[in-house]
Backbone as CSV, one residue per row, in Angstrom:
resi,resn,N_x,N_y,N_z,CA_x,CA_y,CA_z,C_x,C_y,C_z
1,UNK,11.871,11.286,6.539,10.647,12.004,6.268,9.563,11.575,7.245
2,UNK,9.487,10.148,7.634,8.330,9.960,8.075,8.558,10.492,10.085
3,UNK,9.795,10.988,10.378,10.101,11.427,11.485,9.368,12.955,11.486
4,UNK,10.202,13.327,10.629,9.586,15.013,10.383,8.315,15.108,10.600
5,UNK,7.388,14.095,9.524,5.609,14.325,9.463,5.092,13.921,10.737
6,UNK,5.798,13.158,11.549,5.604,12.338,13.092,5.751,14.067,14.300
7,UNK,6.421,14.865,13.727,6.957,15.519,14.782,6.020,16.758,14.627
8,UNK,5.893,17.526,13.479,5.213,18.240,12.730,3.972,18.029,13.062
9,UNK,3.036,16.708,12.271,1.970,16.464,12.498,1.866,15.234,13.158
10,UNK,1.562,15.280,14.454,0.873,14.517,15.817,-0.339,13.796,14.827
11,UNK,-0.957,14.568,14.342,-2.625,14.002,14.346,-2.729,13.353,12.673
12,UNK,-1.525,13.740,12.101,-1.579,12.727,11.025,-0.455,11.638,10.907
13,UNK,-0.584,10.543,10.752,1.032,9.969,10.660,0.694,9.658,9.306
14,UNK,1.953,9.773,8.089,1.497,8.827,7.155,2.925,8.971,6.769
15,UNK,2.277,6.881,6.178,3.639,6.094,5.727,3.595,6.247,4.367
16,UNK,4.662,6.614,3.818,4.492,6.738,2.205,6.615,6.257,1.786
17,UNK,6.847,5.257,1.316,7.487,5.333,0.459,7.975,5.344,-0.954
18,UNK,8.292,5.966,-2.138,8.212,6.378,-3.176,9.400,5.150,-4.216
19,UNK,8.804,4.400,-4.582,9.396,3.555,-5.751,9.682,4.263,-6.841
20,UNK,10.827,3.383,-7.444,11.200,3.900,-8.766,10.435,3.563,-10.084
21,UNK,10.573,4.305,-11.116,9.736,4.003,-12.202,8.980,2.322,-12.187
22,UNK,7.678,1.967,-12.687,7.036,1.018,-12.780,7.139,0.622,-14.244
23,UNK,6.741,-0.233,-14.672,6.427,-0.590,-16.334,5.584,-0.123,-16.905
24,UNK,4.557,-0.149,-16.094,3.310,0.281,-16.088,3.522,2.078,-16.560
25,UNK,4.349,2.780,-15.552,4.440,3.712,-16.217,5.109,4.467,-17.716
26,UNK,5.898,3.334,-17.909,6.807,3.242,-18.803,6.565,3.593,-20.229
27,UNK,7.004,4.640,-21.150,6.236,4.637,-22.481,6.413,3.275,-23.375
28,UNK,5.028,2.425,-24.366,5.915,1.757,-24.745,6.312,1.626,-26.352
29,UNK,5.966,2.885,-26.842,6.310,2.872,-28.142,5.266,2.312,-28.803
30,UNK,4.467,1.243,-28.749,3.597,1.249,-29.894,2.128,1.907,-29.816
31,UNK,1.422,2.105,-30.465,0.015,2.956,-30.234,-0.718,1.897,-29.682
32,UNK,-2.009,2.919,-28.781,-2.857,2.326,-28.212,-3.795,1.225,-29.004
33,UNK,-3.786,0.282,-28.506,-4.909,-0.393,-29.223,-6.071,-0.626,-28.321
34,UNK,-7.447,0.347,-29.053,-8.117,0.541,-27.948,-9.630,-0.578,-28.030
35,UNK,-9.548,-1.614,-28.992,-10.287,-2.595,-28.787,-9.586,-3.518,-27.871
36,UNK,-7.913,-3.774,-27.891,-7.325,-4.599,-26.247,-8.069,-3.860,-25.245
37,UNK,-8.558,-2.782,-24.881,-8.611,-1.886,-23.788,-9.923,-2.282,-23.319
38,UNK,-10.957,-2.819,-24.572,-12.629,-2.491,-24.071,-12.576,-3.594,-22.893
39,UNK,-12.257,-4.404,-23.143,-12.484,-6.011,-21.941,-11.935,-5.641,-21.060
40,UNK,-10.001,-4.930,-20.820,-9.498,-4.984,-19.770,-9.998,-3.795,-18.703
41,UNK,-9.717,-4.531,-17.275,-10.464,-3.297,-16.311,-9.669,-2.320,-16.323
42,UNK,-10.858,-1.714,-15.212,-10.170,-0.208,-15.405,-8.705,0.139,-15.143
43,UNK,-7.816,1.202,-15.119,-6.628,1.518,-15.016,-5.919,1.134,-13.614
44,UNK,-5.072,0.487,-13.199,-4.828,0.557,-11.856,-3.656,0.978,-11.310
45,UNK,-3.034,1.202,-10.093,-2.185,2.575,-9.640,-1.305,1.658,-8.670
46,UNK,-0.381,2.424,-7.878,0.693,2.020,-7.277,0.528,0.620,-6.558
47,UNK,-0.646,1.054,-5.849,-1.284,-0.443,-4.835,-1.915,-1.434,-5.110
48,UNK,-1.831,-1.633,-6.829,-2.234,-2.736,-7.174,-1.398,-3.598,-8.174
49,UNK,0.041,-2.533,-7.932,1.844,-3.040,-8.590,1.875,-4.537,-7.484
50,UNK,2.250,-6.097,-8.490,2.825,-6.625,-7.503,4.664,-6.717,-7.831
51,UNK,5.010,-6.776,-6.831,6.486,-6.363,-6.363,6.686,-7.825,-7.307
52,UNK,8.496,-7.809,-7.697,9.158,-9.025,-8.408,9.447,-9.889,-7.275
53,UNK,9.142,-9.511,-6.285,9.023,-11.186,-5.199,7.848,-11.179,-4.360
54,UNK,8.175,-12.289,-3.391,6.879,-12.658,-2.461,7.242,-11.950,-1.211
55,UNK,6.359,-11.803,-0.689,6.302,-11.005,0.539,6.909,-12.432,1.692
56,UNK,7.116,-11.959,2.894,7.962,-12.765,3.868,7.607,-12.045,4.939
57,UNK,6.678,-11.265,5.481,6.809,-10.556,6.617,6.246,-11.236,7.812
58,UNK,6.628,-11.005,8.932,6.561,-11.575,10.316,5.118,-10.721,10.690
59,UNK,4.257,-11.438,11.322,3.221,-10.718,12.013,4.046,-9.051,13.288
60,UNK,3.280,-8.144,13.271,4.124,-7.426,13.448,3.371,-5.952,13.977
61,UNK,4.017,-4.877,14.258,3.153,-3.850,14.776,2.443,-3.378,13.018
62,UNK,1.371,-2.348,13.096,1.210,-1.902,11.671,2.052,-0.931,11.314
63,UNK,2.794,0.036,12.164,3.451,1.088,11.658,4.821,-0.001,10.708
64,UNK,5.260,-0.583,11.352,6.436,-1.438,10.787,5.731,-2.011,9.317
65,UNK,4.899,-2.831,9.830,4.727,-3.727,8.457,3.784,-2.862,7.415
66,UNK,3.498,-1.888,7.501,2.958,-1.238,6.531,3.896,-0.182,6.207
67,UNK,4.789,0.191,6.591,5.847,0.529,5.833,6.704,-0.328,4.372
68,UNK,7.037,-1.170,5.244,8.081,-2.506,4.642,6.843,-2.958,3.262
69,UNK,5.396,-2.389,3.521,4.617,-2.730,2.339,4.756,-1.395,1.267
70,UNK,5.003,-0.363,2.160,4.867,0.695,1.213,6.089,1.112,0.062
71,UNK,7.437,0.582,0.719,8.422,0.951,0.549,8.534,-0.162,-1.046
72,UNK,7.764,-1.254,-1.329,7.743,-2.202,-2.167,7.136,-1.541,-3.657
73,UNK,6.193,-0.573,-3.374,5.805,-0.306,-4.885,5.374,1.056,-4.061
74,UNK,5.265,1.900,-3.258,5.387,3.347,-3.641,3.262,3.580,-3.749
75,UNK,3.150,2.971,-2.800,1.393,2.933,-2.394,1.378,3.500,-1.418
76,UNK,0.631,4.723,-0.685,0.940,5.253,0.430,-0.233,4.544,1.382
77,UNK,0.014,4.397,2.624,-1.029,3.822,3.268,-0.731,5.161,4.433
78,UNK,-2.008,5.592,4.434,-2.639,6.765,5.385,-2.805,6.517,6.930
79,UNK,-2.861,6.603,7.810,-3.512,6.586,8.833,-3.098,7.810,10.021
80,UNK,-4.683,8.190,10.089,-4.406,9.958,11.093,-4.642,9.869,12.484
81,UNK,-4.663,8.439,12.928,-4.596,8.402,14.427,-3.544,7.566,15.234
82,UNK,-2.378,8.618,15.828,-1.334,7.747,15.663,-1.795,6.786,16.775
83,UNK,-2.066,6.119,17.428,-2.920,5.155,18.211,-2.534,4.087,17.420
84,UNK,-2.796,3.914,16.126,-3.061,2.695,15.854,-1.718,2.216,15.160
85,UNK,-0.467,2.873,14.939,0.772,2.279,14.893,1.287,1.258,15.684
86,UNK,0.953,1.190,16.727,1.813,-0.332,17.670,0.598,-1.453,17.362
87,UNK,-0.390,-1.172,17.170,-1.714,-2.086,17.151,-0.777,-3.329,16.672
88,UNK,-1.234,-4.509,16.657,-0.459,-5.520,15.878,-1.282,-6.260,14.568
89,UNK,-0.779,-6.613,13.786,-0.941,-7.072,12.571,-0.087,-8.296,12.148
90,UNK,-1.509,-8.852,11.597,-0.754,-10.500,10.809,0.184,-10.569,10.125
91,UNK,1.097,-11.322,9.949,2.037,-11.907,9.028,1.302,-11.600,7.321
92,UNK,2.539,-11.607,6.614,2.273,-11.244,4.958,3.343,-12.347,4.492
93,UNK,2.330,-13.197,3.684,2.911,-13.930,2.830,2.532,-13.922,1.514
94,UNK,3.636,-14.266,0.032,2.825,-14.460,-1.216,3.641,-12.934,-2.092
95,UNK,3.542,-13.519,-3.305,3.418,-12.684,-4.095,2.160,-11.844,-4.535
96,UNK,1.926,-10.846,-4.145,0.441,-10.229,-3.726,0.864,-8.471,-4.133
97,UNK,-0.457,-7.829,-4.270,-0.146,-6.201,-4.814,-0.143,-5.735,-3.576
98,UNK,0.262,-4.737,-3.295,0.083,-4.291,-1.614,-1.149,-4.233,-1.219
99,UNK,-1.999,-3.621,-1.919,-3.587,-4.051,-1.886,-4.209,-5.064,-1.154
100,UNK,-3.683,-6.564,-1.528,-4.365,-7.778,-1.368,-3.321,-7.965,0.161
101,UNK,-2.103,-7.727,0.246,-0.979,-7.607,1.363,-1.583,-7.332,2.769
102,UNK,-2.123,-5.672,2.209,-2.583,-5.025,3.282,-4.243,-5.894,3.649
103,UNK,-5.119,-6.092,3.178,-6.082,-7.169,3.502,-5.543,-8.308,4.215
104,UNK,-4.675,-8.824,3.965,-4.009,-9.905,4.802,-3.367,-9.512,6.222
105,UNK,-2.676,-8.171,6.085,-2.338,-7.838,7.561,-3.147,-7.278,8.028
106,UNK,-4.390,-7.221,7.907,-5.045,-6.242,8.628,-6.440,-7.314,8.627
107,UNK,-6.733,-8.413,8.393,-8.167,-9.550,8.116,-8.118,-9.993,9.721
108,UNK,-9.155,-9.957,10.470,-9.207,-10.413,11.704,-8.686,-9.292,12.920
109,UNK,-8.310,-8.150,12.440,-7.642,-7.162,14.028,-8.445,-6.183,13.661
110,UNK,-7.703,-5.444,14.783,-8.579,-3.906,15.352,-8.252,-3.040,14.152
111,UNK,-8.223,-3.130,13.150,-7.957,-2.044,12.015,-8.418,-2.545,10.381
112,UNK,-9.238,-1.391,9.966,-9.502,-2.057,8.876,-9.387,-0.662,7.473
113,UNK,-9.481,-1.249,6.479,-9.460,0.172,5.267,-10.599,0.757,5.473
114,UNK,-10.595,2.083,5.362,-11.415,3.098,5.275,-11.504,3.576,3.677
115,UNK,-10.686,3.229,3.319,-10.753,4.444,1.570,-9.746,3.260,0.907
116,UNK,-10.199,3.414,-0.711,-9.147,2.795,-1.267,-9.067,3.580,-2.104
117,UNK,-7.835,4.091,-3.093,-7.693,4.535,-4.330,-6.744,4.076,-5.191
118,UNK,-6.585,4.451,-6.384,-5.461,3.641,-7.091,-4.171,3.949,-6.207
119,UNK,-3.693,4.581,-5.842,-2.163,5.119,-4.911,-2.127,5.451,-3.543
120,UNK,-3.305,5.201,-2.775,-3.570,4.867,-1.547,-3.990,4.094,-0.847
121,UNK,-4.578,3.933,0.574,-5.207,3.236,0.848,-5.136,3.974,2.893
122,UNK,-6.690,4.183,3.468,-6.876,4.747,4.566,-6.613,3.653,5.446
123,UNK,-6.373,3.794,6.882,-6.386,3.113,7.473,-7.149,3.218,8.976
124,UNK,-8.239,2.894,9.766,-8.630,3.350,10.659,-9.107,1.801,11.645
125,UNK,-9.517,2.317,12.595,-9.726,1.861,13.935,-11.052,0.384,13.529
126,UNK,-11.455,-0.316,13.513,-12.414,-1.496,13.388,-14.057,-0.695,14.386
């Protein structure tokens, strides 16, 4: 897929791989209890799933290592200028949500988030 959207669309690249069911999404049979709910924050979405292990990744181009992040919980990370795929990016270590991941490969280089949402996250030029 991500060849097709590469070939198709020049001016957008985006990395998206799609995980299987979460817990989170999971029904769980008992009713809401909505005084647990008042304290806890708000709802949160694919990119703030942390994966059942620690991350291990080698400092690396971003198209690579933000894949290998996406492919972990199904968070799409955006970016519409293909330019910034070879850029290079820090090493990822830790058991971390892709969220906190992607802050780590991307803290100190030429690329930083533009947008965050619960199931995304932009990526653009510094």
């Amino acid at each position: 897929m991500h060849t097709v959207l590469r070939r198709c669309c020049p001016a957008l690249v985006l990395v998206a791989a799609l995980a299987g069911c979460h817990a989170s999404n999971a029904p769980s049979g008992a009713a809401p209890n909505p005084a647990a709910n008042a304290s806890a924050p708000a709802a949160t979405g694919k990119c703030d799933a942390v994966p059942d292990h620690a991350y291990d990744l080698p400092a690396g181009r971003f198209d690579e290592v933000s894949q290998q992040l996406a492919h972990a919980t199904g968070c799409m990370v955006v970016y519409r200028d293909p330019g910034l795929a070879s850029l290079p990016v820090n090493a990822v270590k830790g058991q971390v949500s892709i969220r906190q991941a992607l802050h780590q490969a991307l803290d100190g280089t030429a690329l930083r988030i533009s947008e965050e949402s619960a199931d995304a996250m932009t990526v653009v030029r510094r």
